[in-house]
C-alpha positions as a Markdown table, in Angstrom:
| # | Residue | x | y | z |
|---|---|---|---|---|
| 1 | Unk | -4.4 | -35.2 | -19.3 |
| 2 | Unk | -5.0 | -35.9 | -15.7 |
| 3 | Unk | -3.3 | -33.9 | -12.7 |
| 4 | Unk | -3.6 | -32.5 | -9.4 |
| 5 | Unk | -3.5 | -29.1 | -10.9 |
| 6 | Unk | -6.7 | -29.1 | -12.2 |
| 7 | Unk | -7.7 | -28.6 | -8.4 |
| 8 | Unk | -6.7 | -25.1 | -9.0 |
| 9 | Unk | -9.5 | -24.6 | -12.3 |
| 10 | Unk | -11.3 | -20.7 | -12.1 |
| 11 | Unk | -13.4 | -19.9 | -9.5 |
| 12 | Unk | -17.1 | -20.1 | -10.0 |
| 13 | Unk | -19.2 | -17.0 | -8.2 |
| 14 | Unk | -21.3 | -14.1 | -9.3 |
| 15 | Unk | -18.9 | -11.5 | -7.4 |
| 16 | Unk | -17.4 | -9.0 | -9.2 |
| 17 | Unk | -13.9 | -9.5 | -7.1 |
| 18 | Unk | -13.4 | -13.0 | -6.2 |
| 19 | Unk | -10.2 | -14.2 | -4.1 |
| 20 | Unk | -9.2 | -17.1 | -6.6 |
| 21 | Unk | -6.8 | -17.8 | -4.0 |
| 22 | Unk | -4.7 | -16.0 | -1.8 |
| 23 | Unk | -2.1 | -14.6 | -4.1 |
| 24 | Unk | -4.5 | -14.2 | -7.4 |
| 25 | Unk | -7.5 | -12.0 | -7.7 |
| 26 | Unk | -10.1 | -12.6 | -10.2 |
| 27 | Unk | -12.4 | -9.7 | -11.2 |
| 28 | Unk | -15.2 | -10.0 | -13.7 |
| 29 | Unk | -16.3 | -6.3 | -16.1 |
| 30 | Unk | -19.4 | -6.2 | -17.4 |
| 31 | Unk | -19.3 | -3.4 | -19.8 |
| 32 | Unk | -20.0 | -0.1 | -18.0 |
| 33 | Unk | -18.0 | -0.7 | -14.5 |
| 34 | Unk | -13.9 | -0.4 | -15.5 |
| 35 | Unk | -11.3 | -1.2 | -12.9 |
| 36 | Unk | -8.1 | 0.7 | -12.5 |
| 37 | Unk | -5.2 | -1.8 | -11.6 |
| 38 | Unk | -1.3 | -1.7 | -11.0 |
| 39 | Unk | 0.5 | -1.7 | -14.5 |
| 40 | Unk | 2.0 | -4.7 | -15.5 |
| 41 | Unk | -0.6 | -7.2 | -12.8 |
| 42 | Unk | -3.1 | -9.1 | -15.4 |
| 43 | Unk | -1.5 | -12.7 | -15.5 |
| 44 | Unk | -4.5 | -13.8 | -17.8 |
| 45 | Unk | -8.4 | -12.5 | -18.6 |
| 46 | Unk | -11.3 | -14.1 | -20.7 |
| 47 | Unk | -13.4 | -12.1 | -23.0 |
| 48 | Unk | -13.4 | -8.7 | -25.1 |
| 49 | Unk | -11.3 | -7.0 | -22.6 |
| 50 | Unk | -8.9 | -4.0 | -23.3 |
| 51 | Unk | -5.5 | -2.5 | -21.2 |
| 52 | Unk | -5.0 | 1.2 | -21.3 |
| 53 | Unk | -2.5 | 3.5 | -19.6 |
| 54 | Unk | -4.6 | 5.7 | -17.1 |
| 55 | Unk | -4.1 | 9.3 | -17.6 |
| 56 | Unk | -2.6 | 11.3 | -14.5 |
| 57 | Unk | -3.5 | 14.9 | -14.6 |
| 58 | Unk | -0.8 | 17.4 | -14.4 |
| 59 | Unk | -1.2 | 17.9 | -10.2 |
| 60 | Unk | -1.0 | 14.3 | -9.4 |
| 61 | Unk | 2.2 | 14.0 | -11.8 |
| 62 | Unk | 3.6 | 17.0 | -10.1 |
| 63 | Unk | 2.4 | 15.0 | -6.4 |
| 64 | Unk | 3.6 | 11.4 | -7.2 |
| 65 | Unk | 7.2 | 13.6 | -8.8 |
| 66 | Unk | 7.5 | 15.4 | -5.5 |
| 67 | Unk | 6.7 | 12.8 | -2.9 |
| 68 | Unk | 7.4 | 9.7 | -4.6 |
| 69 | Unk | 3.8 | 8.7 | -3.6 |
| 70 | Unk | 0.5 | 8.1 | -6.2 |
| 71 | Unk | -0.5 | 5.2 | -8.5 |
| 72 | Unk | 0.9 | 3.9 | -11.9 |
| 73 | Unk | -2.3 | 2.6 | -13.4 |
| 74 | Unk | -3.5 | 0.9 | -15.9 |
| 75 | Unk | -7.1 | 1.1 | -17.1 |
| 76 | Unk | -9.3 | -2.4 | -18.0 |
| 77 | Unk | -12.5 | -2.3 | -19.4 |
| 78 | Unk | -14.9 | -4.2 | -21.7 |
| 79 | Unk | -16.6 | -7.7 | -20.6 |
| 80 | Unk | -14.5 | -10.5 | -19.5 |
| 81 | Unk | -12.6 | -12.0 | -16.4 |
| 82 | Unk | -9.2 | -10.3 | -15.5 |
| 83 | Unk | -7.0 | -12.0 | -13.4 |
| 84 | Unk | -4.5 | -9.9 | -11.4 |
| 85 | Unk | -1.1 | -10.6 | -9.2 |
| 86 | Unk | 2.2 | -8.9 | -8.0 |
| 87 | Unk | 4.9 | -11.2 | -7.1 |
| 88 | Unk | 3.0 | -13.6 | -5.2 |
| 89 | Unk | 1.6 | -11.4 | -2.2 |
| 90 | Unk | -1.1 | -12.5 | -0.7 |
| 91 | Unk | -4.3 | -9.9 | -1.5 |
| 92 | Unk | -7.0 | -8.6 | 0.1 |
| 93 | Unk | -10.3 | -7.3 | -0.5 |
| 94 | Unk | -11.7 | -3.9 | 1.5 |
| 95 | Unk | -14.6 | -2.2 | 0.9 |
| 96 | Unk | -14.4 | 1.3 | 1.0 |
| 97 | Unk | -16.4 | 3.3 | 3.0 |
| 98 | Unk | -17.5 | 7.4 | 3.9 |
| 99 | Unk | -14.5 | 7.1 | 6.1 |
| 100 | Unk | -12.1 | 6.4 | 3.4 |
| 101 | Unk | -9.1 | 4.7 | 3.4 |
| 102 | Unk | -5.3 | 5.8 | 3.9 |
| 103 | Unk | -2.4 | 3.8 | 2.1 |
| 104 | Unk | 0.8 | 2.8 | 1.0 |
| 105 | Unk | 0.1 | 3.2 | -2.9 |
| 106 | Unk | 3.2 | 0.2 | -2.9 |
| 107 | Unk | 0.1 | -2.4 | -1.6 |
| 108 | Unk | -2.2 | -1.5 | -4.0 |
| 109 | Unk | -3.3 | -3.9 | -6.6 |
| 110 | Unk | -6.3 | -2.8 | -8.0 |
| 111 | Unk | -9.6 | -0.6 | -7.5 |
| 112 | Unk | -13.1 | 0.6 | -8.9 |
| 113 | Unk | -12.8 | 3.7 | -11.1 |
| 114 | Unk | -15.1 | 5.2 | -9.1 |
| 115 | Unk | -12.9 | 5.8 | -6.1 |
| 116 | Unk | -10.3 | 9.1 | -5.7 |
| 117 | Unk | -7.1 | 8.9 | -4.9 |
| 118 | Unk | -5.0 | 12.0 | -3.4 |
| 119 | Unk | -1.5 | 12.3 | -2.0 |
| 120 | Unk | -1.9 | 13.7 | 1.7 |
| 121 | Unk | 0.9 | 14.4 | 4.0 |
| 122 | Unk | 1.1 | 13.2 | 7.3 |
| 123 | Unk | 2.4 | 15.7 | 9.6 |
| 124 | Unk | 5.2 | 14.9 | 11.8 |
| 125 | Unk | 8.7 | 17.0 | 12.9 |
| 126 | Unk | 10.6 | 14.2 | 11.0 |
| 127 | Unk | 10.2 | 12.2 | 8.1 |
| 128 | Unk | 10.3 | 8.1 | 8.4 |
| 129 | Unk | 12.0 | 5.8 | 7.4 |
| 130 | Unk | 10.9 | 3.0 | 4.9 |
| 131 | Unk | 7.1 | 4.3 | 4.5 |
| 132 | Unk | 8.2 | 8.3 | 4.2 |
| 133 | Unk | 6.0 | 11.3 | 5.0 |
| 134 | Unk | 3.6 | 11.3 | 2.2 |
| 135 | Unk | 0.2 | 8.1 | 1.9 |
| 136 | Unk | -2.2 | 7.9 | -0.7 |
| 137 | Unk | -5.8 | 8.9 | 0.6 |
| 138 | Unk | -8.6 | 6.8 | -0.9 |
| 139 | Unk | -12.2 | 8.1 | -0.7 |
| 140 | Unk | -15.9 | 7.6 | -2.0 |
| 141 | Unk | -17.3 | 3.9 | -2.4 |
| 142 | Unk | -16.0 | 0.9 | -4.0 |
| 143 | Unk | -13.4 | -1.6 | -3.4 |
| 144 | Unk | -9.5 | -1.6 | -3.1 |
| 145 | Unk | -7.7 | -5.0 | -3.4 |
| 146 | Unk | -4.0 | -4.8 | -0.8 |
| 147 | Unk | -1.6 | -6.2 | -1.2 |
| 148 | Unk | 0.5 | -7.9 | 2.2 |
| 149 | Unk | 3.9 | -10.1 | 2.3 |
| 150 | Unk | 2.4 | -12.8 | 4.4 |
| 151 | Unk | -0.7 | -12.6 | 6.3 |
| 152 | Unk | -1.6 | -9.7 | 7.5 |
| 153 | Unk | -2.7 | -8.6 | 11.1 |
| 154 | Unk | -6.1 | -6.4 | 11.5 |
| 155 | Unk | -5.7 | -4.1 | 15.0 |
| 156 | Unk | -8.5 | -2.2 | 16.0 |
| 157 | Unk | -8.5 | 0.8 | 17.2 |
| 158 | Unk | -10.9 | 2.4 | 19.4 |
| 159 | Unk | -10.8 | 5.7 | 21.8 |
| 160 | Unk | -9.4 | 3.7 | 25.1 |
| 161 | Unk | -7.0 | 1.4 | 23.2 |
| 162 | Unk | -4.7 | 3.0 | 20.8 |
| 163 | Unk | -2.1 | 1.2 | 18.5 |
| 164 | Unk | 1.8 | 1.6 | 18.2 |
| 165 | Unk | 2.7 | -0.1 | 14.4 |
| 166 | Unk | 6.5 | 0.0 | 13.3 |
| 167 | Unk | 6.3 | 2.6 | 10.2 |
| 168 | Unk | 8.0 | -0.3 | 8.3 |
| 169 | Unk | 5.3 | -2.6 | 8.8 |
| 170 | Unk | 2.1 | -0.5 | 8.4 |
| 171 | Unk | 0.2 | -1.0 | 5.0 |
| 172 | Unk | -3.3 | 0.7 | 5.8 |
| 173 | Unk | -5.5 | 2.1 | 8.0 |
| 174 | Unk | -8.6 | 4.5 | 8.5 |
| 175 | Unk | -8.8 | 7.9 | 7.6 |
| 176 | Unk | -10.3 | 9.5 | 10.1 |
| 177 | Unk | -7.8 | 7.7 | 13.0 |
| 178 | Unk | -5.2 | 10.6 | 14.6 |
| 179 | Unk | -1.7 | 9.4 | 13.8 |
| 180 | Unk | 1.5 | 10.4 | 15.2 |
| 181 | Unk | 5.3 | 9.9 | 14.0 |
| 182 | Unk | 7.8 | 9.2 | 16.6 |
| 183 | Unk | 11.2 | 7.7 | 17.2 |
| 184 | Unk | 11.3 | 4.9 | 19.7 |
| 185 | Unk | 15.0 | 5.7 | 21.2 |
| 186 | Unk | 16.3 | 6.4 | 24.7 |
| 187 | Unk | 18.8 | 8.3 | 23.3 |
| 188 | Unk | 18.4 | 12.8 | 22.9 |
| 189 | Unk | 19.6 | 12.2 | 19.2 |
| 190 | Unk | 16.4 | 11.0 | 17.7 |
| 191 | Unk | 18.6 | 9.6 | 14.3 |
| 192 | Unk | 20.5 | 7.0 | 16.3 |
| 193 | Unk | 18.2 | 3.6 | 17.1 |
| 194 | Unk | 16.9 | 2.1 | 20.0 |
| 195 | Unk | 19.8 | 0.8 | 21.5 |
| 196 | Unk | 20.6 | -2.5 | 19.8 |
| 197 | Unk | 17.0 | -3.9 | 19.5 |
| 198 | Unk | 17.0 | -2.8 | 15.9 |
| 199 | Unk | 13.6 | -1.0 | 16.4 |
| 200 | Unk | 13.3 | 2.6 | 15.1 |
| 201 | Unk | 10.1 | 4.8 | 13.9 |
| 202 | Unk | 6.7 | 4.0 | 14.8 |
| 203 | Unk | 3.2 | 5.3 | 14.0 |
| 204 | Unk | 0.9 | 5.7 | 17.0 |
| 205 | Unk | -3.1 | 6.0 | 15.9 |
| 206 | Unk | -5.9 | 7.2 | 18.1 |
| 207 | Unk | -9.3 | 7.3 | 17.4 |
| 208 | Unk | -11.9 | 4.6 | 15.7 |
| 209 | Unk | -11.4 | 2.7 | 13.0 |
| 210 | Unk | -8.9 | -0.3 | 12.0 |
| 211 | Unk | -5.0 | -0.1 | 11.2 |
| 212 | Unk | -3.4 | -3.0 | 8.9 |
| 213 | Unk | -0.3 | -4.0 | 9.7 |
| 214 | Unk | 1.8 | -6.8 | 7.6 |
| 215 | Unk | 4.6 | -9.5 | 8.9 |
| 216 | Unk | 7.1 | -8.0 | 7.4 |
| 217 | Unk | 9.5 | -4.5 | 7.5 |
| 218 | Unk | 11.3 | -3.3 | 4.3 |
| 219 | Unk | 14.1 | -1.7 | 6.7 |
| 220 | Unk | 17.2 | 1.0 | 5.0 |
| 221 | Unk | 20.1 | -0.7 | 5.0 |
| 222 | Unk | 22.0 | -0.6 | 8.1 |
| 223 | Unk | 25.6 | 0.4 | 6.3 |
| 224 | Unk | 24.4 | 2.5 | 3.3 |
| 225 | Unk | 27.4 | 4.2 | 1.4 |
| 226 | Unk | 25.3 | 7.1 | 0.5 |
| 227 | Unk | 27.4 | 10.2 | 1.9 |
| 228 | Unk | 28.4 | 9.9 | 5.3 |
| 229 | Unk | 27.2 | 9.3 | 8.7 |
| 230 | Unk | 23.8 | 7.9 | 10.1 |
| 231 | Unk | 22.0 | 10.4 | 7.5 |
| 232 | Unk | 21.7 | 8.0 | 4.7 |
| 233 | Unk | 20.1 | 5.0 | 7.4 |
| 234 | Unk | 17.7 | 7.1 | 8.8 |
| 235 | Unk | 15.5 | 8.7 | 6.2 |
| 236 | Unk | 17.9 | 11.7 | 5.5 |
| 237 | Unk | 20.5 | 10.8 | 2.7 |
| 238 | Unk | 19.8 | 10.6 | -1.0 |
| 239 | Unk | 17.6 | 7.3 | -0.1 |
| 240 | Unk | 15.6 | 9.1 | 2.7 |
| 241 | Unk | 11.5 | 9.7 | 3.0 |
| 242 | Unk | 12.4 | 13.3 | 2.2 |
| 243 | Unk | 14.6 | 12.6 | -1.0 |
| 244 | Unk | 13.9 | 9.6 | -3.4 |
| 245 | Unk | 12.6 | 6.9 | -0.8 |
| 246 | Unk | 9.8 | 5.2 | -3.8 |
| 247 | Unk | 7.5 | 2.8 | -3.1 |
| 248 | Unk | 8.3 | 1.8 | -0.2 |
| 249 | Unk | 12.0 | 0.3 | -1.1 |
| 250 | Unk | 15.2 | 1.0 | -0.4 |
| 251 | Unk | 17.0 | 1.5 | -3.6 |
């Protein structure tokens, strides 16, 4: 059998998380290092390898059930080559640092057991719409693989340059960065858009560190029949960041 697909045979390399290519990430267990992953992302694995639901304790249940944030995962351990994917986004590897990591647990593919994961809040008078009020903090050292839809764009932030990212677009960024919710509108009622550009909630970080931002906005729907009025399109209705606004989709 001869084809051009063979061009895509397994990566060769000595790393235990290898980009096989940009929507596909191989990662190799050796026995004593298990990987927590999104349920449901193996496409294929070599070797002894075995898929168990990851325990949630009772507090993070209660978090992910209150603020539709936290981590469906499954456990993989044993010695073997896993191969993970989630409808074809592209995915990306970060190396998490002392600084740690904040998140939209929705771009999260996979990660070293040895990391922690916490619901935080982030403060603000209002909640937003598409990401919500609520990120998943990721501490201690090891690797995350993201998640993007398209390629995502990496913006620096540093003391004299701060960064204005639409709260639609934002998948990542750094811990220790100051970040502050706000409605881009010219109008006093803060629930009504920016005139017709179509652009509503932004974050605003200041401080050091990085913010990841990808080329695409899951955005409410702009004629949503849940109740009445502009509640239900921004982020107040049955759909809104403070009701049942999961994973980042509008449902």
């Amino acid at each position: 059998m001869q084809s051009p697909l063979f061009n895509y045979a397994e990566q060769q390399s000595q790393e235990r998380y290898v980009i096989q290519n940009p929507q596909l990430l191989r990662v190799a267990l050796t026995g004593s290092d298990d990987i927590l992953a999104r349920k449901g992302a193996m496409v294929a694995y070599q070797g002894l390898v075995d898929f168990d639901g990851e325990y949630q304790t009772s507090s993070q249940r209660r978090a992910q059930a209150r603020t539709g944030e936290g981590l469906d995962l499954m456990r993989c351990s044993g010695q073997g080559t896993v191969y993970f994917a989630n409808l074809a986004q592209y995915i990306h590897v970060v190396e998490v640092e002392q600084e740690g990591m904040t998140v939209d647990s929705s771009y999260v593919l996979a990660l070293d057991s040895t990391l922690h994961t916490e619901v935080i809040a982030v403060d603000s008078q209002y909640g937003v719409s598409g990401t919500g009020k609520y990120q998943l903090n990721i501490s201690g050292r090891g690797k995350v693989a993201l998640m993007t839809s398209g390629q995502p764009l990496m913006m620096h932030v540093t003391p004299d340059k701060y960064v204005n990212v639409d709260a639609d677009a934002i998948v990542a960024w750094s811990t220790g960065l100051r970040v502050q919710m706000q409605a881009q509108t010219h109008n006093s009622n803060i629930r009504r858009r920016r005139g017709d550009t179509g652009e509503g909630w932004e974050l605003s970080f200041l401080g050091q560190g990085f913010a990841l931002v990808q080329p695409s906005e899951v955005m409410p729907p702009q004629h949503a029949a849940i109740g009445q009025g502009v509640a239900a399109q921004f982020g107040a209705g049955q759909h809104g960041s403070r009701a049942q606004n999961q994973n980042n989709a509008w449902n």
